[in-house]
mmCIF file of the C-alpha atoms, coordinates in Angstrom:
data_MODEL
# 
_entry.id   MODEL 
# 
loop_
_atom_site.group_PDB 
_atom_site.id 
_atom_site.type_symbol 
_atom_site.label_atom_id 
_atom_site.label_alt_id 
_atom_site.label_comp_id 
_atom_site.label_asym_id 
_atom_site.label_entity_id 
_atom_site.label_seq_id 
_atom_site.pdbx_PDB_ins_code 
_atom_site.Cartn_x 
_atom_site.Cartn_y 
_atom_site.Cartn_z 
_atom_site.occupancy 
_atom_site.B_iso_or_equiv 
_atom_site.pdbx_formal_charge 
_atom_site.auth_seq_id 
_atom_site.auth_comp_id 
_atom_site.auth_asym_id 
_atom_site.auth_atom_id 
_atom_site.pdbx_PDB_model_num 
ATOM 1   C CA . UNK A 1 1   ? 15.582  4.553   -14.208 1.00 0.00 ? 1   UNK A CA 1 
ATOM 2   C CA . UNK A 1 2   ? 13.764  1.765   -12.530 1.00 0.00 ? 2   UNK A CA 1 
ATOM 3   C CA . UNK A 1 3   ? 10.719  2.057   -11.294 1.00 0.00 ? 3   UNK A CA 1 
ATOM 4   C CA . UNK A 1 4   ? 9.541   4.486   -13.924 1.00 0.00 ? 4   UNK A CA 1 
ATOM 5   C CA . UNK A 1 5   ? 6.668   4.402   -16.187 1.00 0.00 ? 5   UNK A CA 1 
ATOM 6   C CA . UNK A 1 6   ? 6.985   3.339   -19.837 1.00 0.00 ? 6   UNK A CA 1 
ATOM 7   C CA . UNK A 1 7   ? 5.811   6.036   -22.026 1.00 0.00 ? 7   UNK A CA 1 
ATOM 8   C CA . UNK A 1 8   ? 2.437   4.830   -23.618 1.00 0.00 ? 8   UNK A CA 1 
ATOM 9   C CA . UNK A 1 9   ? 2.497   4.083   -27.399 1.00 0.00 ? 9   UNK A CA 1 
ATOM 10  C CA . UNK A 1 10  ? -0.479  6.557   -28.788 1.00 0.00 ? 10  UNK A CA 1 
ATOM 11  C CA . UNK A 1 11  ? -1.705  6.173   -32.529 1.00 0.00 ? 11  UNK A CA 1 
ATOM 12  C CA . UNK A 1 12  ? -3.852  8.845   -33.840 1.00 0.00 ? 12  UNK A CA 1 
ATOM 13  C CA . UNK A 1 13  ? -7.234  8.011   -35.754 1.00 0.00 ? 13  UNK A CA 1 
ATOM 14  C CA . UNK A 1 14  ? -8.857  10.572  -37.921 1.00 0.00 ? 14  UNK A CA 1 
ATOM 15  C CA . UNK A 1 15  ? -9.797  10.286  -41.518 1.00 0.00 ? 15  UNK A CA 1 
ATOM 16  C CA . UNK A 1 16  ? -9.095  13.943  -42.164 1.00 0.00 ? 16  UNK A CA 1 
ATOM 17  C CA . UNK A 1 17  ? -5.200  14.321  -42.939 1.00 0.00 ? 17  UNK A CA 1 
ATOM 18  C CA . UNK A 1 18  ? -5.470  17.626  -41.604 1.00 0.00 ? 18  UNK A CA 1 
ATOM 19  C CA . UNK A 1 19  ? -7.327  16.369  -38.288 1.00 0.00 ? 19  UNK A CA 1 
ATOM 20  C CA . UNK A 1 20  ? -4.304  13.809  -37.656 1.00 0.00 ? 20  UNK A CA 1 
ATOM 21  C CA . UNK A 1 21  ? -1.523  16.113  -38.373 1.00 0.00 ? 21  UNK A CA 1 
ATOM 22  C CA . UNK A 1 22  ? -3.457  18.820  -35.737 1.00 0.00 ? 22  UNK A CA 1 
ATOM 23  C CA . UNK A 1 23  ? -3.601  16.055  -33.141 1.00 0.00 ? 23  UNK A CA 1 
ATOM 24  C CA . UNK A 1 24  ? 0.448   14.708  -33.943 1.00 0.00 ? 24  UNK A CA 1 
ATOM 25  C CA . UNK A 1 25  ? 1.694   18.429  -33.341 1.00 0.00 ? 25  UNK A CA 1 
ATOM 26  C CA . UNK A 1 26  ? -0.061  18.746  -30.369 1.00 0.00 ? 26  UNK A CA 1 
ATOM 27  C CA . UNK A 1 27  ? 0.348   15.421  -28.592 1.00 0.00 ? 27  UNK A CA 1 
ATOM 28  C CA . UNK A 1 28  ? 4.403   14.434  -29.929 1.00 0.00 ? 28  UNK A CA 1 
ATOM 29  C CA . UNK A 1 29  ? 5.219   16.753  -27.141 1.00 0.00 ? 29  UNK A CA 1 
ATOM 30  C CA . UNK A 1 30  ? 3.548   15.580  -24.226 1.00 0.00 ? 30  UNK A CA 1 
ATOM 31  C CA . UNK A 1 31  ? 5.488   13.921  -21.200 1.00 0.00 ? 31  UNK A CA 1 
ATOM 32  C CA . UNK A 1 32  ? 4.955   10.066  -21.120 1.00 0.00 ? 32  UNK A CA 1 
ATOM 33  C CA . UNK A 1 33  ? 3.198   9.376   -24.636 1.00 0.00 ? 33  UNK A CA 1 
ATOM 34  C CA . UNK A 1 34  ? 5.136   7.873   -27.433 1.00 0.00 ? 34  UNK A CA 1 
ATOM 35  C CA . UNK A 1 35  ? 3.382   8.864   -30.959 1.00 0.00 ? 35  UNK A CA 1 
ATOM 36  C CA . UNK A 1 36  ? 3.743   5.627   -32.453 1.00 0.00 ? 36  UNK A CA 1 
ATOM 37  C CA . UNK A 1 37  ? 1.576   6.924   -35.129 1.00 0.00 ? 37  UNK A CA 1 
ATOM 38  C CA . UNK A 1 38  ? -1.230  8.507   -36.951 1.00 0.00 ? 38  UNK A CA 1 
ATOM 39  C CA . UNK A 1 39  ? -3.682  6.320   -39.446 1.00 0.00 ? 39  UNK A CA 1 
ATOM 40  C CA . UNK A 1 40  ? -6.838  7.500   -41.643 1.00 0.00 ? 40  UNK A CA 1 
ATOM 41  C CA . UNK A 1 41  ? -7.386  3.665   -41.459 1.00 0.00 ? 41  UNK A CA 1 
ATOM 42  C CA . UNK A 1 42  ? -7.965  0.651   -40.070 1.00 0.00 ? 42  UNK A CA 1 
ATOM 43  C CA . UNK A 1 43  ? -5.064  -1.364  -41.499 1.00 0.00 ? 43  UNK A CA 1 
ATOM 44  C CA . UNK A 1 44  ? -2.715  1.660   -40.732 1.00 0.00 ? 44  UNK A CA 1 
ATOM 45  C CA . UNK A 1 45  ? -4.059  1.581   -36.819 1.00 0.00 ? 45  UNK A CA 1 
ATOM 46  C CA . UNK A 1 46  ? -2.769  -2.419  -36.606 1.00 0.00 ? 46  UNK A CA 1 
ATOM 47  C CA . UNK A 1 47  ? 0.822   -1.738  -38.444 1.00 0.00 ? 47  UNK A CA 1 
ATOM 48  C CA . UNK A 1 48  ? 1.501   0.899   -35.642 1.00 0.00 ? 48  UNK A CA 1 
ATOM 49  C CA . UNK A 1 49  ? 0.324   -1.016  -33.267 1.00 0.00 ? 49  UNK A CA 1 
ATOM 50  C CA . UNK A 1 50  ? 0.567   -4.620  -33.715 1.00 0.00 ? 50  UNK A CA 1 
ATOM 51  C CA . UNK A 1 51  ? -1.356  -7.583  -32.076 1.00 0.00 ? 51  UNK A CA 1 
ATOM 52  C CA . UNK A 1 52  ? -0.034  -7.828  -28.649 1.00 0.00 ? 52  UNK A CA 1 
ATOM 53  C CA . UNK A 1 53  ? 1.662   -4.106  -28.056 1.00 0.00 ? 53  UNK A CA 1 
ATOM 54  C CA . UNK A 1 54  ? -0.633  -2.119  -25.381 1.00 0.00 ? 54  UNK A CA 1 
ATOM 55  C CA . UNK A 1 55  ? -0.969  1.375   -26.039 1.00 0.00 ? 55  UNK A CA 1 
ATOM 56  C CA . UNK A 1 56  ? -3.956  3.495   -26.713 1.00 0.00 ? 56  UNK A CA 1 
ATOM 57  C CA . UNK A 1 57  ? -5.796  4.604   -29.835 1.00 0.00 ? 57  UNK A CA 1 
ATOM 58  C CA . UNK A 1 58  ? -7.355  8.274   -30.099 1.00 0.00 ? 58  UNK A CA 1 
ATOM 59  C CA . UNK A 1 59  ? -10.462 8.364   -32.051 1.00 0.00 ? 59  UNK A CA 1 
ATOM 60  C CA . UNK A 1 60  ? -11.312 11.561  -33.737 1.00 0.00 ? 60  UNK A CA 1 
ATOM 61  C CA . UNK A 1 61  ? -14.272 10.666  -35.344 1.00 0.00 ? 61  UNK A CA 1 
ATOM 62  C CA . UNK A 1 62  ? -17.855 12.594  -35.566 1.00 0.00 ? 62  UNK A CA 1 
ATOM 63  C CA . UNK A 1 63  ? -20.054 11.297  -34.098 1.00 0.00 ? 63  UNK A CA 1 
ATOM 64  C CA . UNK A 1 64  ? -18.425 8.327   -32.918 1.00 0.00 ? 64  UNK A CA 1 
ATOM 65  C CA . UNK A 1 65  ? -19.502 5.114   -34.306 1.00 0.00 ? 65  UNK A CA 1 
ATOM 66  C CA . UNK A 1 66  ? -19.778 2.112   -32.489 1.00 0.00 ? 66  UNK A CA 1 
ATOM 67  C CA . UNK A 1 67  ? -19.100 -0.103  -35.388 1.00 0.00 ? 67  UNK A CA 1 
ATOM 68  C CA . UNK A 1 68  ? -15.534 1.580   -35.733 1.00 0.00 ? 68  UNK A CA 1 
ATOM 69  C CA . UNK A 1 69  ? -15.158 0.999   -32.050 1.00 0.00 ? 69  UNK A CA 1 
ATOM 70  C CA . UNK A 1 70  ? -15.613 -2.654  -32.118 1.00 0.00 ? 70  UNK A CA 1 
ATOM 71  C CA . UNK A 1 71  ? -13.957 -3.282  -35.841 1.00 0.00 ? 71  UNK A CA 1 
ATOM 72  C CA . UNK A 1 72  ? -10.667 -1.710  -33.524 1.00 0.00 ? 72  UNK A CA 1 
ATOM 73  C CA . UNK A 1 73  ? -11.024 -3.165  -30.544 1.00 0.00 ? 73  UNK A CA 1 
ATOM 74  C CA . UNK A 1 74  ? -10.925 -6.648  -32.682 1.00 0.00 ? 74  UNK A CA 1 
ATOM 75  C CA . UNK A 1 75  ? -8.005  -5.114  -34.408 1.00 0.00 ? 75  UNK A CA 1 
ATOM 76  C CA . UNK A 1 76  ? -6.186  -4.269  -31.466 1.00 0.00 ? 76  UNK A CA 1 
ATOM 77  C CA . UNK A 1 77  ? -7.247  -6.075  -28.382 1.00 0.00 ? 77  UNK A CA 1 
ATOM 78  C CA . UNK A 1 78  ? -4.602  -4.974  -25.901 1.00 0.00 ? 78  UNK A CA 1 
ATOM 79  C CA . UNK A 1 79  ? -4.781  -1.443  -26.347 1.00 0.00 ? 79  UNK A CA 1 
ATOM 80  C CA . UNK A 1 80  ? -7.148  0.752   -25.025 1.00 0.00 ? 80  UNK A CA 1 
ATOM 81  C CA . UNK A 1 81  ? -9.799  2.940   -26.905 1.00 0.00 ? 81  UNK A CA 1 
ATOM 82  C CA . UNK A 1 82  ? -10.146 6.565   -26.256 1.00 0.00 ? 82  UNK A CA 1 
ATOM 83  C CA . UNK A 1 83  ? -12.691 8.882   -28.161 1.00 0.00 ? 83  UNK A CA 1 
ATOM 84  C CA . UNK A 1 84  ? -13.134 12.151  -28.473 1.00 0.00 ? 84  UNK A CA 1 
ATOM 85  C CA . UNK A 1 85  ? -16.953 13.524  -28.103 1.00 0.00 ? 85  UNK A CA 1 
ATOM 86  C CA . UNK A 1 86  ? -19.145 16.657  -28.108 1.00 0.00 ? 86  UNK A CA 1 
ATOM 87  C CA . UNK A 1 87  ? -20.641 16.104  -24.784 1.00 0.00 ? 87  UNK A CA 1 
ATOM 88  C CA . UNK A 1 88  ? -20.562 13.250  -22.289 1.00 0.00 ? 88  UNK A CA 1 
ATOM 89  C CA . UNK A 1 89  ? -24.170 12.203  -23.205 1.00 0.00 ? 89  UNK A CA 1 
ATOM 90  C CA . UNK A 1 90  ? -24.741 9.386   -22.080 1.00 0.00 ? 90  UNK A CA 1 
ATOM 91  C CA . UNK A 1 91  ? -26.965 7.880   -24.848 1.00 0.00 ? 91  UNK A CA 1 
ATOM 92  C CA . UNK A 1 92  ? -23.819 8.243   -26.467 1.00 0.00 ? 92  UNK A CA 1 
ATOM 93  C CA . UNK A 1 93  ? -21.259 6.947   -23.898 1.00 0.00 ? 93  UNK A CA 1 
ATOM 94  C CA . UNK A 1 94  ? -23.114 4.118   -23.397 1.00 0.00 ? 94  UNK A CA 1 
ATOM 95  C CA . UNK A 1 95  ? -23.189 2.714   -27.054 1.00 0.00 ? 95  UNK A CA 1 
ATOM 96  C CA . UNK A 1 96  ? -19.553 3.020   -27.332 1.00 0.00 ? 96  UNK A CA 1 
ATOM 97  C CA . UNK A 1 97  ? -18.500 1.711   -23.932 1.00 0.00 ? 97  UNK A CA 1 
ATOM 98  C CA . UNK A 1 98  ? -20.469 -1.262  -25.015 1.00 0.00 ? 98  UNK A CA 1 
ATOM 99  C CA . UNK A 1 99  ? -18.436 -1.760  -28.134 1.00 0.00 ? 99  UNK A CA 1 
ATOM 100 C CA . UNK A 1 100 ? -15.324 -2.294  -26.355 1.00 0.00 ? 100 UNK A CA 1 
ATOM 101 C CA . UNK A 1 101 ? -14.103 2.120   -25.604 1.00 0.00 ? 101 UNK A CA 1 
ATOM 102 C CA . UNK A 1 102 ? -11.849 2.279   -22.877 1.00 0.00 ? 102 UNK A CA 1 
ATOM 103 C CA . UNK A 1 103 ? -13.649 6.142   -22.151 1.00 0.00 ? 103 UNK A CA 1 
ATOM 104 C CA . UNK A 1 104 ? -14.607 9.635   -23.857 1.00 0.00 ? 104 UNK A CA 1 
ATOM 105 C CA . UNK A 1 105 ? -12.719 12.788  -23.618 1.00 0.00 ? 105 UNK A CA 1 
ATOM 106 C CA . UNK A 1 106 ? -14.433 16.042  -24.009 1.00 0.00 ? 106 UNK A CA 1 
ATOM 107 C CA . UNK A 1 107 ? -13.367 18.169  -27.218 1.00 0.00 ? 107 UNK A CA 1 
ATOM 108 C CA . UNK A 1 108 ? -13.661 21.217  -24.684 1.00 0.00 ? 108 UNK A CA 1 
ATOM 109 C CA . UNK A 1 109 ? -11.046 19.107  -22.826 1.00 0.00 ? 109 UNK A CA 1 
ATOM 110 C CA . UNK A 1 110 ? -7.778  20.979  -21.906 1.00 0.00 ? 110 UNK A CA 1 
ATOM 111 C CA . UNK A 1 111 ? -4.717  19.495  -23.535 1.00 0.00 ? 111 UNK A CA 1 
ATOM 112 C CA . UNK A 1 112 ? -3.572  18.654  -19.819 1.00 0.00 ? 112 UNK A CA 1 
ATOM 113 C CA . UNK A 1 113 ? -6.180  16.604  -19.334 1.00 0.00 ? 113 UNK A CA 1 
ATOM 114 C CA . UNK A 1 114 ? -6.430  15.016  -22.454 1.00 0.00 ? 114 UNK A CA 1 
ATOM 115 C CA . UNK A 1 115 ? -3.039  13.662  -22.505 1.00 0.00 ? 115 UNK A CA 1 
ATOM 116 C CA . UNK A 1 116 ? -3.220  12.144  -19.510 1.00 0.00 ? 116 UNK A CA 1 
ATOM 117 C CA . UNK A 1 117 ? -6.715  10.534  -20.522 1.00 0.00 ? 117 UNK A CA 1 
ATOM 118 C CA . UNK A 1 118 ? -4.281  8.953   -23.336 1.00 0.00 ? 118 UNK A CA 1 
ATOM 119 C CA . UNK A 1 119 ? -2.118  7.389   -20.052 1.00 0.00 ? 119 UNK A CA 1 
ATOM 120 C CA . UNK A 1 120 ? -4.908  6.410   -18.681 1.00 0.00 ? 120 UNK A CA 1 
ATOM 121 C CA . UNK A 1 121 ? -6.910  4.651   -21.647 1.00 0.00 ? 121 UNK A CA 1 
ATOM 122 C CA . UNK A 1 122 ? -3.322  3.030   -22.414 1.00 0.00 ? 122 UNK A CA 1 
ATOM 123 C CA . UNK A 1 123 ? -3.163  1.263   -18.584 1.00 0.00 ? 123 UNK A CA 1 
ATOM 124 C CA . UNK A 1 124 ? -7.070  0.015   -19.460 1.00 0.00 ? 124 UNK A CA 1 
ATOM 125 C CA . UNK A 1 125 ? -8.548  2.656   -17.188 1.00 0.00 ? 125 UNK A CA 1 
ATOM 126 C CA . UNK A 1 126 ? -11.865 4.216   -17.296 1.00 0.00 ? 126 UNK A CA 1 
ATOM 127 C CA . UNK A 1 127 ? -11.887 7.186   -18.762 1.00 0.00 ? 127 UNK A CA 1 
ATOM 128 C CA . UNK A 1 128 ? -14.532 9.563   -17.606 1.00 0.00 ? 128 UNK A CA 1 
ATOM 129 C CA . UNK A 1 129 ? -15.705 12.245  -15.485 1.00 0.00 ? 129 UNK A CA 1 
ATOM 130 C CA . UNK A 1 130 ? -16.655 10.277  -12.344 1.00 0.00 ? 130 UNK A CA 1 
ATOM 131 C CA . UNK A 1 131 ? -20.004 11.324  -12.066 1.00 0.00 ? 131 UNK A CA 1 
ATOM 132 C CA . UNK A 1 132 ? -20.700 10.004  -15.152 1.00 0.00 ? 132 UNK A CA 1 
ATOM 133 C CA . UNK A 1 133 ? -18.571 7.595   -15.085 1.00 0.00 ? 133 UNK A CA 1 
ATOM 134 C CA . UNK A 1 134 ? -20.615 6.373   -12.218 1.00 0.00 ? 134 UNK A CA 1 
ATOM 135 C CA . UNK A 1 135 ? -24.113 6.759   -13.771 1.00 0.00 ? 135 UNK A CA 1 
ATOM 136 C CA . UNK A 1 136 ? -22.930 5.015   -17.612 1.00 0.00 ? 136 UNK A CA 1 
ATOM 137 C CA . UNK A 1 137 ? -21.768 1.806   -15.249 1.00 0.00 ? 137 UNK A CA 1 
ATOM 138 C CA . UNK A 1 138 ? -25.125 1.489   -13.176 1.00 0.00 ? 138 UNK A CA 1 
ATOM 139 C CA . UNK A 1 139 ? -27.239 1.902   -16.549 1.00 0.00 ? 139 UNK A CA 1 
ATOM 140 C CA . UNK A 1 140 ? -25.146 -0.607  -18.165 1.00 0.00 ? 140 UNK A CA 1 
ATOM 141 C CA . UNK A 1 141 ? -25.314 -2.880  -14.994 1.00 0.00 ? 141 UNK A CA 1 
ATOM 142 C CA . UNK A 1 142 ? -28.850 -2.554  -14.609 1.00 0.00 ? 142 UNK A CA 1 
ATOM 143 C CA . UNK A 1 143 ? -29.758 -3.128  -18.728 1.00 0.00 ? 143 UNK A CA 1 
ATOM 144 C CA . UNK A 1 144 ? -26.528 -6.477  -18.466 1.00 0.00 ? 144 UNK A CA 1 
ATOM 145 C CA . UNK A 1 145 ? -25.812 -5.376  -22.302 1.00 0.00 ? 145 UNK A CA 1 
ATOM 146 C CA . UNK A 1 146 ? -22.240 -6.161  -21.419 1.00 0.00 ? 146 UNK A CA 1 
ATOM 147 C CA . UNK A 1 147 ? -20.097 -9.290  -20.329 1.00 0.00 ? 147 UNK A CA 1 
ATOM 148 C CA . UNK A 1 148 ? -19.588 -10.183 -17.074 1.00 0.00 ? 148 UNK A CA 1 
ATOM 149 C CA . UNK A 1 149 ? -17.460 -11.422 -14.953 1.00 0.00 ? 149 UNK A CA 1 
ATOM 150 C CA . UNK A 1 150 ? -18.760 -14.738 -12.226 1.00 0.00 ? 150 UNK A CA 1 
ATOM 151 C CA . UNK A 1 151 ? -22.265 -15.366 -11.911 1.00 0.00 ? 151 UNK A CA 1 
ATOM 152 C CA . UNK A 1 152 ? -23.999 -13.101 -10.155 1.00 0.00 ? 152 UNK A CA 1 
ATOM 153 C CA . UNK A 1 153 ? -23.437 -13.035 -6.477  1.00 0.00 ? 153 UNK A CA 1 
ATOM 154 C CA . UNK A 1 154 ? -21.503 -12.420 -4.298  1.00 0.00 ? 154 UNK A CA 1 
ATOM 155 C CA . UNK A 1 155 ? -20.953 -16.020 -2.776  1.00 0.00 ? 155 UNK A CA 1 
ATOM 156 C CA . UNK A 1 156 ? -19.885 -16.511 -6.133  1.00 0.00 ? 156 UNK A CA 1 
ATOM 157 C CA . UNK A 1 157 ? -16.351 -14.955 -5.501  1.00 0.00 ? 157 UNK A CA 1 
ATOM 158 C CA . UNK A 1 158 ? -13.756 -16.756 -5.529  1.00 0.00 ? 158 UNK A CA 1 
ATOM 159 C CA . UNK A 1 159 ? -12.650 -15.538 -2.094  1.00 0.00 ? 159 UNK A CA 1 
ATOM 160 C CA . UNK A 1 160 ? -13.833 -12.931 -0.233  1.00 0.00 ? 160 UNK A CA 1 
ATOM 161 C CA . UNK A 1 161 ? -12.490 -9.898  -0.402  1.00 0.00 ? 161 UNK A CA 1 
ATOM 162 C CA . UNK A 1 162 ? -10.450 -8.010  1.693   1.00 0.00 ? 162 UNK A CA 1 
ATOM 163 C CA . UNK A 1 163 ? -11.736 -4.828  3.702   1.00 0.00 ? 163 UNK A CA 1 
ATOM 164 C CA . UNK A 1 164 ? -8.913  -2.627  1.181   1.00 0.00 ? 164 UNK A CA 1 
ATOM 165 C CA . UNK A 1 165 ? -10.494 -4.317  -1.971  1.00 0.00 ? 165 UNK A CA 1 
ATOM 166 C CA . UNK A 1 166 ? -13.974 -3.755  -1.193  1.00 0.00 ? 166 UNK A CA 1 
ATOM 167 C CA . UNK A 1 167 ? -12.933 -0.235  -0.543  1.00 0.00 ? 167 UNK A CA 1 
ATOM 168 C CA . UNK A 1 168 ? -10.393 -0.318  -4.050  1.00 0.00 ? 168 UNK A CA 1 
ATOM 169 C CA . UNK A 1 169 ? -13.355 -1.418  -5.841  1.00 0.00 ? 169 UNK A CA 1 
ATOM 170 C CA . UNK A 1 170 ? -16.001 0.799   -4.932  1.00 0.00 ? 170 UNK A CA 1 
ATOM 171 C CA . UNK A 1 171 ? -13.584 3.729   -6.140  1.00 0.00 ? 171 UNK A CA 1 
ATOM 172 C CA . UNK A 1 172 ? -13.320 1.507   -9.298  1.00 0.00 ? 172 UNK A CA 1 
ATOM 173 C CA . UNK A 1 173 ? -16.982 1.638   -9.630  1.00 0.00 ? 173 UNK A CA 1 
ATOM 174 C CA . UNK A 1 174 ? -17.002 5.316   -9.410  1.00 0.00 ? 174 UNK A CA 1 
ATOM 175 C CA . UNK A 1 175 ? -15.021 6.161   -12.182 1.00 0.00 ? 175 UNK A CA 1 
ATOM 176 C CA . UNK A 1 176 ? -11.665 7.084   -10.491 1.00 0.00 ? 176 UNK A CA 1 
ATOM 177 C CA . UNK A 1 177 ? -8.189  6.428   -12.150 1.00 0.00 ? 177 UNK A CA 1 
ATOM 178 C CA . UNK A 1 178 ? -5.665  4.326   -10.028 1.00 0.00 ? 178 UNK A CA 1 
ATOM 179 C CA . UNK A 1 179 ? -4.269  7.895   -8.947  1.00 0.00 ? 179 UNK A CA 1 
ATOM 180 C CA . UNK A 1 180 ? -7.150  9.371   -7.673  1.00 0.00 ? 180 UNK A CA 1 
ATOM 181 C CA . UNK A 1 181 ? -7.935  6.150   -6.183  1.00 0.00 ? 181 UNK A CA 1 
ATOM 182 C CA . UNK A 1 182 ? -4.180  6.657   -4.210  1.00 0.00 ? 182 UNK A CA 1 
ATOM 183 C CA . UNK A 1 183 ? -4.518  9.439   -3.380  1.00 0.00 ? 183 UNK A CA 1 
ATOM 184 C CA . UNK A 1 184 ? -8.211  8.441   -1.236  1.00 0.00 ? 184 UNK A CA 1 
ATOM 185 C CA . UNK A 1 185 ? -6.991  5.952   0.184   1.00 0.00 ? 185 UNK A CA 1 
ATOM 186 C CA . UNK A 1 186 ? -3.573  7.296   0.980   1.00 0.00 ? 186 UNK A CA 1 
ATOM 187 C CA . UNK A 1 187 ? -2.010  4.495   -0.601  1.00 0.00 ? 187 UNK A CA 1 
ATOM 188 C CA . UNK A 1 188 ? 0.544   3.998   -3.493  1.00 0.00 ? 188 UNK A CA 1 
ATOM 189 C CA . UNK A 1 189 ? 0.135   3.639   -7.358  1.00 0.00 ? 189 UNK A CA 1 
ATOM 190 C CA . UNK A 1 190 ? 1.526   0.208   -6.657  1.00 0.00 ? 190 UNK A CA 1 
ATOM 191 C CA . UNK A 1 191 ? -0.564  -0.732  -4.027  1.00 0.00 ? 191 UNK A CA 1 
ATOM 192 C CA . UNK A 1 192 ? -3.599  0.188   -5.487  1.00 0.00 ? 192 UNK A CA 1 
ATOM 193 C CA . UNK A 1 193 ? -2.205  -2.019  -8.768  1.00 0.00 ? 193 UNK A CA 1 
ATOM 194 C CA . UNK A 1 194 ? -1.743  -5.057  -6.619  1.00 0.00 ? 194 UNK A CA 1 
ATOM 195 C CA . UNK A 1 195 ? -5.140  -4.692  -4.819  1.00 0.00 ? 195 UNK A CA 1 
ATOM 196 C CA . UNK A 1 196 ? -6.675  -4.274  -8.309  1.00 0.00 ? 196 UNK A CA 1 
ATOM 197 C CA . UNK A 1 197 ? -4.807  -7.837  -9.568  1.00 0.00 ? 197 UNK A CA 1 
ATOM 198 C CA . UNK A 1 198 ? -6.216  -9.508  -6.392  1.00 0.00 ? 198 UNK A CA 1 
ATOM 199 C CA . UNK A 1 199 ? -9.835  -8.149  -7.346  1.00 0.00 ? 199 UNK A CA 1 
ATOM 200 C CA . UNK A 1 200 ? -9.766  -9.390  -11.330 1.00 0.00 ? 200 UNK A CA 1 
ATOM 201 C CA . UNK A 1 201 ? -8.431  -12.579 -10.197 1.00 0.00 ? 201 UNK A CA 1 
ATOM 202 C CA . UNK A 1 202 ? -11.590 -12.990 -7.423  1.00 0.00 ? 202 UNK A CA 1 
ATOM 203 C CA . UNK A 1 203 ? -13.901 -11.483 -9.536  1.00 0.00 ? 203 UNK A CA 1 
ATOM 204 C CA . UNK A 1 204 ? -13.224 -13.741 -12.136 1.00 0.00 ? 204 UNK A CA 1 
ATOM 205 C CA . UNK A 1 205 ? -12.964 -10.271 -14.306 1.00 0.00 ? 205 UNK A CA 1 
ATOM 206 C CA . UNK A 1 206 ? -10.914 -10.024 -17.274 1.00 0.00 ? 206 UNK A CA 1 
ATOM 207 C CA . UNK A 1 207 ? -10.889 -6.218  -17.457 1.00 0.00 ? 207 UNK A CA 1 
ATOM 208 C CA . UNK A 1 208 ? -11.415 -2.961  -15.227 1.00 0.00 ? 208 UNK A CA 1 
ATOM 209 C CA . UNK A 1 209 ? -15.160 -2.461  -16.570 1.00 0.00 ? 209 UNK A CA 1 
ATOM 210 C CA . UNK A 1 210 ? -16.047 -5.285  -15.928 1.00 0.00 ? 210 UNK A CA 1 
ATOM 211 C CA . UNK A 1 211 ? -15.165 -5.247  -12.390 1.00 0.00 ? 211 UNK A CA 1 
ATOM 212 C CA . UNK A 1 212 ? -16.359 -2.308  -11.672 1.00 0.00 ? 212 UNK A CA 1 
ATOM 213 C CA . UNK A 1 213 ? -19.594 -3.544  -13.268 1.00 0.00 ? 213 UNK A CA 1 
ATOM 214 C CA . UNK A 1 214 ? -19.422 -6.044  -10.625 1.00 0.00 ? 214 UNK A CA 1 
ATOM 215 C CA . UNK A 1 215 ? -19.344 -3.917  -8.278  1.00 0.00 ? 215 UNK A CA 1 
ATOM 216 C CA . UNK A 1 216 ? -22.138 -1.733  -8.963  1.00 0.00 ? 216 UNK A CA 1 
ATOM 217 C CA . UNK A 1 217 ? -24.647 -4.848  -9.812  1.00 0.00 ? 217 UNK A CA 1 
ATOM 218 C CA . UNK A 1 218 ? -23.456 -5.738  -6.087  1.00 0.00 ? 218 UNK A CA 1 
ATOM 219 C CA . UNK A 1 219 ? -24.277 -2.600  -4.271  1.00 0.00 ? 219 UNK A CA 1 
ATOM 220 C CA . UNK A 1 220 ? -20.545 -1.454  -3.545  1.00 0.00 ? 220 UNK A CA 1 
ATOM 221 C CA . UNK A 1 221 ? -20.974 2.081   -2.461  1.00 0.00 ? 221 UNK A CA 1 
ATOM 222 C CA . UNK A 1 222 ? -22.352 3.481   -6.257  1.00 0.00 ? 222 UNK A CA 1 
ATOM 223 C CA . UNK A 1 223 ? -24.823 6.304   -5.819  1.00 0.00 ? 223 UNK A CA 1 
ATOM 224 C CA . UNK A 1 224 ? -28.227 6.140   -7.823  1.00 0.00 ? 224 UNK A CA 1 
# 
């Protein structure tokens, strides 16, 4: 019907046969994920999901490596990366969002949550717990071991932003998913979409990280 979410195309990764066909049973039946697949391999991961179809890769790898990271992010640009972890440490995080992860999931993560991590990973969300969402961003912003968008003020915007954006994009910065940033604001899913299309194109910022680490080398309402 219109106005109504296409399901997001999930391929498994896990070398384990076992591991994938664990994660296909319990995923195949979640509301608004389409298991396009599941791969012990890299060439496997691109015939699912071929250049130019957005979806979202689960990683079930351990530890996490961010050489696999980047050799899929390479492989599969337009979807996003979402990996499974032991704890959100953030000597961990950090490596991996550098390498091109969309976010981490906790193992200890209940299914609930974990499928709609998938969602979110497949719209090119951050996903993490805000907190540390929050505190992964400002170490990465203050150490600039990842690209950024514009040079590196904010006279350097294209135009200024609006009194909504600059509040849209300090919830960005914090870790929230266009939801929870909704539901703040009191706003629509929509809404907050077209605010965050008018901040990318000011920003100069060709994905949500690097907006939001924009933001947080700028000061926009990130605590220490």
């Amino acid at each position: 019907m219109p106005g109504t979410m296409a399901d997001t195309h999930l391929v498994i990764f896990a070398h384990a046969a076992l591991h994938r066909e664990a994660w296909r049973a319990l995923l195949s039946g979640q509301p608004g994920i389409r298991l396009a697949g599941a791969a012990g391999d890299l060439a496997a991961v691109t015939s699912f999901l071929p250049a130019g179809q957005p979806g979202a890769v689960l990683v079930d790898q351990s530890p996490p490596r961010p050489d696999l990271v980047r050799r899929l992010k390479a492989a599969v640009s337009d979807c996003g990366l979402l990996l499974l972890v032991n704890t959100y440490d953030l000597g961990e995080v950090i490596p991996l969002l550098q390498a091109g992860a969309t976010g981490c999931i906790s193992r200890d993560s209940p299914v609930g949550d974990l499928a709609r991590g998938i969602i979110a990973a497949g719209r090119g969300e951050i996903v993490l717990p805000p907190p540390i969402a929050g505190r992964a961003l400002a170490a990465l912003a203050r150490g600039e071991s990842v690209g950024e968008p514009g040079a590196g003020s904010v006279a350097d915007l294209v135009e200024p932003l609006s009194d909504r954006e600059a509040e849209v994009l300090r919830l960005l910065a914090q870790g929230l998913t266009n939801k929870d940033m909704a539901q703040t604001l009191i706003l629509s899913v929509r809404t907050v979409e077209a605010h965050l299309r008018s901040i990318y194109g000011k920003l100069g910022a060709r994905s949500r990280t690097e907006a939001a680490l924009w933001a947080v080398k700028h000061g926009h309402g990130l605590p220490e």
